[in-house]
N, C-alpha and C positions, 0 to 999 in steps of 0.2 A: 809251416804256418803257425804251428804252436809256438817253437821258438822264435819268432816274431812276435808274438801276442804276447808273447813272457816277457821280452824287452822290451814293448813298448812299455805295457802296465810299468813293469819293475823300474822303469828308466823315470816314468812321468810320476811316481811315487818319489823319488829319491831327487829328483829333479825341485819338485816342490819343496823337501825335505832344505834343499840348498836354499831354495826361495825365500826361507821361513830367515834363517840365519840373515840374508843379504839385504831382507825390506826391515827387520830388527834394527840389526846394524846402520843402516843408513837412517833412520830414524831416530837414530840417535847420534847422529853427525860423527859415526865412525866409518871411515875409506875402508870401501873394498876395493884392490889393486885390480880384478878380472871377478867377473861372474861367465862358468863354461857353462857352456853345455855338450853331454861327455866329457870324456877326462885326453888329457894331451898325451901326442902330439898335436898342438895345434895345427888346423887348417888355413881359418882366417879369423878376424875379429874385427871390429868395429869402435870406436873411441868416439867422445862426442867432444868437441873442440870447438868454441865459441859455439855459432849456432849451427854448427856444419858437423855431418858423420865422418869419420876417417878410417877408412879399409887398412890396418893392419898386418904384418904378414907374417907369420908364424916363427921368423928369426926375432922377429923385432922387439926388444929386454929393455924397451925405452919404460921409465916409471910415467903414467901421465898422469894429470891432474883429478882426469873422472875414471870411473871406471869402464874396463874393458870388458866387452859380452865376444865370449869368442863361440865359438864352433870346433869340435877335435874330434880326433877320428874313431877313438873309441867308445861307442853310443852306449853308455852306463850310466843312464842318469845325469853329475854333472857337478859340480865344486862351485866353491867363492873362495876366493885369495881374502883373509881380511890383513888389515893394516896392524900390524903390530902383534900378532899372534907367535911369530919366531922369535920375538925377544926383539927382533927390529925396529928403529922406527918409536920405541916404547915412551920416548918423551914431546912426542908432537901433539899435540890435542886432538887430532883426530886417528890416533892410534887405539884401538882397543883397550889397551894394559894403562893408558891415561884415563878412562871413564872410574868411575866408582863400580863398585864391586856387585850392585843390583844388576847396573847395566849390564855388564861385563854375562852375568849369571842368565839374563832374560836372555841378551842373543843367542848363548850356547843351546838353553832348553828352547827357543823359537823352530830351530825343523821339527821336535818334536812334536810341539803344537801345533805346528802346518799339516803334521801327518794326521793328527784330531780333526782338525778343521777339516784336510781332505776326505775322511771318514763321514762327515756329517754331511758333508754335499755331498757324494757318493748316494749313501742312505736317502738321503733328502730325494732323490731323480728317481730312486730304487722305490721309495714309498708313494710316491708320487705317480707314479707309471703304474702300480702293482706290481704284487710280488707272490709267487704263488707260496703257502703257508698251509699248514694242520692249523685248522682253525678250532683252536684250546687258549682260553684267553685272551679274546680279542676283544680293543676296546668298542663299546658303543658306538663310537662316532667311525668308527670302519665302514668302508663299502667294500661291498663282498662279491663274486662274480663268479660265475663257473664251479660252483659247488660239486663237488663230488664225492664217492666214498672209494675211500684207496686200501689197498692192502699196506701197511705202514710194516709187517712184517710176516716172513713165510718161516715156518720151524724147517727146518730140514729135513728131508726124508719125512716127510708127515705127509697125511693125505693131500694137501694142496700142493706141495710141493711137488707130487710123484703127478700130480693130474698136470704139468706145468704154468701153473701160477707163478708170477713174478713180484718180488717187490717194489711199489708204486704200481702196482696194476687196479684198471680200476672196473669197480664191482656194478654193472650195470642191474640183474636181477636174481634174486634169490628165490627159487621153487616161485619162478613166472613173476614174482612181486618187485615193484621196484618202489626204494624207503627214501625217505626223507633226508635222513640222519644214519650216524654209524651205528648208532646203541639200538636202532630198532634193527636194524640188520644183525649186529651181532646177538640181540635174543632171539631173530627167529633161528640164525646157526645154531646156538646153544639148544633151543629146541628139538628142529631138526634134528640134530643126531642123537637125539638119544631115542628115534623110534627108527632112524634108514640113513641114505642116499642123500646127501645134499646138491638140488641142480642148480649151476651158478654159471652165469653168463659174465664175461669179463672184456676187456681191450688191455692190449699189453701200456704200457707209458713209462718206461726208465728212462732213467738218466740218455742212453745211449738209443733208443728206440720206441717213435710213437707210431702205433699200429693200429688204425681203426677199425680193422677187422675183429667182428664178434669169437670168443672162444668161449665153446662150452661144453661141461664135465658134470655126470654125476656122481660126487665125491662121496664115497663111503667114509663113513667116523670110526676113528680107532680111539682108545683111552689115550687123552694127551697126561704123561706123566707130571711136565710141568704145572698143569693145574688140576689134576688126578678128575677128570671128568671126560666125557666122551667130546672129541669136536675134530676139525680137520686142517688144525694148525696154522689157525690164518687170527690176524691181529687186523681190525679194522679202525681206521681213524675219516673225521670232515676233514675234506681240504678245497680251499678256494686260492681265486686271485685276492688279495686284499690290497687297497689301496685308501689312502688317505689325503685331504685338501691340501693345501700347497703349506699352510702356516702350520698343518697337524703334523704333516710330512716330518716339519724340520725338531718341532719335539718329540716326533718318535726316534728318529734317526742320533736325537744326543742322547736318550737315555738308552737306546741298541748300541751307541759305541760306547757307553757307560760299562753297559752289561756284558761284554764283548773284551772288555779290556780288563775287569775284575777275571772273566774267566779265564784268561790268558795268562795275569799276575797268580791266579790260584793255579794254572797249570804248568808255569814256571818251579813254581815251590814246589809240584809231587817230583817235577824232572830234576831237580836238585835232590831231594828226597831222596829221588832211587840212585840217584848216582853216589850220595856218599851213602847213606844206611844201606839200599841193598846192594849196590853197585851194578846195578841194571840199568841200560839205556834203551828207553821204549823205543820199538820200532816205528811208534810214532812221527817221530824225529823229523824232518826233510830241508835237505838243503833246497839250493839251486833248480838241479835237477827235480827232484821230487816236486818243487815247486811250478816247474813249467808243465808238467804232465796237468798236476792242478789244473792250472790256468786254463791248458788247451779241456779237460772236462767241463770247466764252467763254458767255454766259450759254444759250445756246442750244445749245450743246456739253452745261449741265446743270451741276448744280449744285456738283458737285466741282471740275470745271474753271474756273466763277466764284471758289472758292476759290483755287486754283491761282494763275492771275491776280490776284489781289488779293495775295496773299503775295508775288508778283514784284514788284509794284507799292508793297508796304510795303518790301521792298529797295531798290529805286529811288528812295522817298523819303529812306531813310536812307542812302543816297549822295553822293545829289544836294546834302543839306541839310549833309554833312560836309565839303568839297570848302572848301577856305579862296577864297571866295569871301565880297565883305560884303553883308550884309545875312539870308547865311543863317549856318545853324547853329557851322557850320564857319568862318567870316568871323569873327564874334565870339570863337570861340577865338583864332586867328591874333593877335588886337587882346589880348587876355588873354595871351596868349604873348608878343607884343611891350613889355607894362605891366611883366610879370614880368621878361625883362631889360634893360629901361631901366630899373627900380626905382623909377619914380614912375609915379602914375596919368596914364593916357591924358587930352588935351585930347578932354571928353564933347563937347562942338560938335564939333568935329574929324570924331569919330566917328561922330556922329550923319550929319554931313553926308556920309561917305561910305556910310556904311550906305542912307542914302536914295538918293544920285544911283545908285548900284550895283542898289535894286530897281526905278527906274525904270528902267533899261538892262535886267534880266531880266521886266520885263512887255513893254518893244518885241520884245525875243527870242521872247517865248510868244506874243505875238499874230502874229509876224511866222511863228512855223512855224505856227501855226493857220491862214490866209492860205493858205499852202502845201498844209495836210493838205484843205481846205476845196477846192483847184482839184484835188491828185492824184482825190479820193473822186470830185469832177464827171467828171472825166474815166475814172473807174475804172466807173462808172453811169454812162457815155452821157450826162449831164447838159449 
């Protein structure tokens, strides 16, 4: 089930990604020869021919006038042929390489913008439904639901931890009380331990398990060395549902994929950082693999939070795909940008040839963190 839920997402991501290029394009009266979905071998396809559909069939290499929507067997998402991209074709008007050089430049960065836009309707559903949040900063105009106080974090080996408290567990009452708020909770804790015993009634709520059964312990306080004071090693935070009106939704959802995609480009630069200054690669890292494990936790978390994660993951695409690197998105501007001021067109072999050696170097990369996420998971499941 995960690896379905990692194709669909990943597929419906990359698919749109193709969209963005194909409605650019035609918008600007440049032919796309086929728009897939998945990549070939083709199944079947469909042509539109005066005012009639034409079932095509997977031998058939006829050029036709409109474009062709096919269907192929390998479900990744999904390509556009455009017109004049191989150097073919390159002196017909509705060739790509005959548009002026804006055009040319909008269609290349449009999946990327598709993958923005999908971000922001993602968020937009996600905000709009609610979304469960540590409520630290939240604007006025929020509505809020199901308030609670959570444990946000457990010290290890510290008293709460050894009573079995979990992280995201949530604190029903303290020595018989139940608080408003986290900060009046956490000073009676604070108090508490510096004269005994703290009794605390809890429900479990992780990621992986909601447990509405009451659990309760009276916690002795040890000196927590991190804050050199007596307590029992528990971090409490507010957490609600938060959601927002339909028109608020949508400017919160662009300034989250705002904030979402700075933090990405800032986390791009430490992982460049480590790799040439320390020559470290975080284990951060995750390809493929690592990524559907993802997927399948968020989906299980429910269905806003599979939301959620897929709007990070349409940012991530439109990142990664901008990044003047060749073969992706961003790679072919650079080369567009370098045509522009040398003032004559790029040598197409040239470019082709690095565009290619460049994607074989970025599938050794994917396979080689796949590899990686494939032994951490073994070892992470006793494998």
């Amino acid at each position: 089930m995960t690896a379905i839920l990692f194709f669909l997402v990943l597929s419906s991501l990359v698919l749109a990604h193709e969209l963005g290029h194909f409605l650019v394009a035609r918008f600007f009266g440049i032919k796309a020869h086929e728009f897939g979905i998945g990549f070939p071998p083709r199944i079947f396809g469909y042509v539109r021919e005066g005012k009639k559909w034409k079932k095509i069939s997977r031998q058939d290499t006829h050029i036709y006038k409109n474009t062709i929507i096919s269907i192929n067997y390998l479900p990744f998402g999904g390509f556009v042929k455009i017109k004049g991209e191989d150097a073919q074709e390159k002196h017909d008007t509705d060739s790509i390489l005959s548009k002026p050089m804006y055009q040319r430049m909008l269609v290349v960065s449009a999946g990327v913008m598709m993958n923005w836009l999908m971000a922001i309707i993602l968020l937009t559903i996600v905000f709009t439904a609610g979304v469960e949040t540590d409520l630290y900063n939240i604007p006025i105009s929020a509505h809020i639901t199901n308030k609670k106080i959570v444990a946000s974090e457990i010290l290890p080996n510290a008293p709460a931890d050894i009573a079995g408290m979990k992280m995201n567990d949530s604190i029903r009452t303290i020595n018989g009380h139940a608080f408003a708020n986290a900060e009046m909770a956490r000073d009676l804790i604070r108090d508490a331990s510096k004269v005994g015993p703290v009794f605390i009634e809890w429900s479990h709520h992780s990621e992986h398990l909601i447990d509405d059964r009451v659990w309760t312990a009276n916690i002795a306080p040890v000196e927590i060395t991190e804050i050199k004071t007596m307590g029992i090693g528990i971090a409490l935070v507010d957490r609600g549902v938060v959601s927002f009106s339909f028109p608020e939704s949508i400017i919160q959802a662009v300034f989250m994929t705002a904030h979402m995609t700075w933090t990405l480009v800032a986390g791009l630069g430490s992982l460049v950082k480590n790799i040439f200054v320390t020559h470290h690669v975080t284990q951060d890292v995750s390809g493929p693999v690592g990524i559907a494990v993802m997927t399948g936790e968020a989906a299980r978390m429910g269905f806003i939070s599979l939301l959620q994660f897929a709007a990070m993951l349409s940012i991530n695409l439109a990142v990664v795909n901008i990044l003047p690197i060749p073969a992706l998105d961003g790679g072919r501007l650079l080369f567009m940008i370098i045509e522009k001021i040398r003032r004559k067109p790029m040598n197409i072999r040239f470019e082709t040839g690095v565009h290619n050696i460049a994607f074989m170097l970025l599938i050794l990369l994917v396979i080689f963190v796949s590899v990686r996420d494939v032994a951490r998971l073994t070892h992470v499941f006793g494998m």
